[in-house]
C-alpha positions, 0 to 999 in steps of 0.5 A, a space after each residue: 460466460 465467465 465474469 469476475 466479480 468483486 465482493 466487498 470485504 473487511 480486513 484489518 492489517 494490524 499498525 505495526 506490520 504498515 511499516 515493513 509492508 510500506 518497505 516492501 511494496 516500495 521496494 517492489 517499484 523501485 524508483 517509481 516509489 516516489 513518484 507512485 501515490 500510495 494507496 490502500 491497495 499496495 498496503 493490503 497486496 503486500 500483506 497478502 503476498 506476505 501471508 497476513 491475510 490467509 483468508 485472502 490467499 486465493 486471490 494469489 495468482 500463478 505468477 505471484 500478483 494479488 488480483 484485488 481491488 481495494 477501493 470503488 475508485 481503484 485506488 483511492 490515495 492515501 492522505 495524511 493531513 489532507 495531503 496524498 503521500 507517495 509510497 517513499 514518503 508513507 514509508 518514511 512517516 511509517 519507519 521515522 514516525 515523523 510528522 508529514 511536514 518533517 517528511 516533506 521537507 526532507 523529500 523537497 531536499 533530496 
């Protein structure tokens, strides 16, 4: 019998590399973007795909997908002032380093 199992582990992804690890992870879904929650997992896959986590490299598989999981909850979103962001909108609170109200508003305009 063959069983995956998941150990927890700690990783630390530097802040400067979020922003075009945000880009590319949305990038990676298109117009699907927007409308995704953004997780911690989107953020760690990327840098694994990326390179940054070498320790994580074996969780790479053959067909290029990270086969991790990030949170107990599968994918716990991430929030900023109490409020969950899409990949678009982390990516432009990343890029622009605008405040979350400032984000919204432009995401409601668009």
């Amino acid at each position: 019998m063959q069983v995956k199992v998941y150990c927890p582990k700690m990783v630390e992804i530097p802040s400067e590399y979020l922003p075009a690890l945000a880009k590319r992870a949305a990038e990676s879904l298109g117009d699907r973007a927007s409308e995704i929650t953004a997780t911690r997992g989107h953020l760690v896959r990327q840098a694994v795909q990326d390179g940054l986590l070498r320790e994580l490299d074996f969780t790479v598989c053959d067909d290029g997908t990270v086969d991790l999981v990030c949170d107990p909850a599968m994918g716990t979103p991430l929030e900023l002032d109490n409020r969950t962001l899409s990949l678009a909108e982390l990516l432009e609170v990343l890029h622009r380093k605008r405040p979350w109200g400032a984000a919204t508003k432009a995401s409601e305009a668009a």
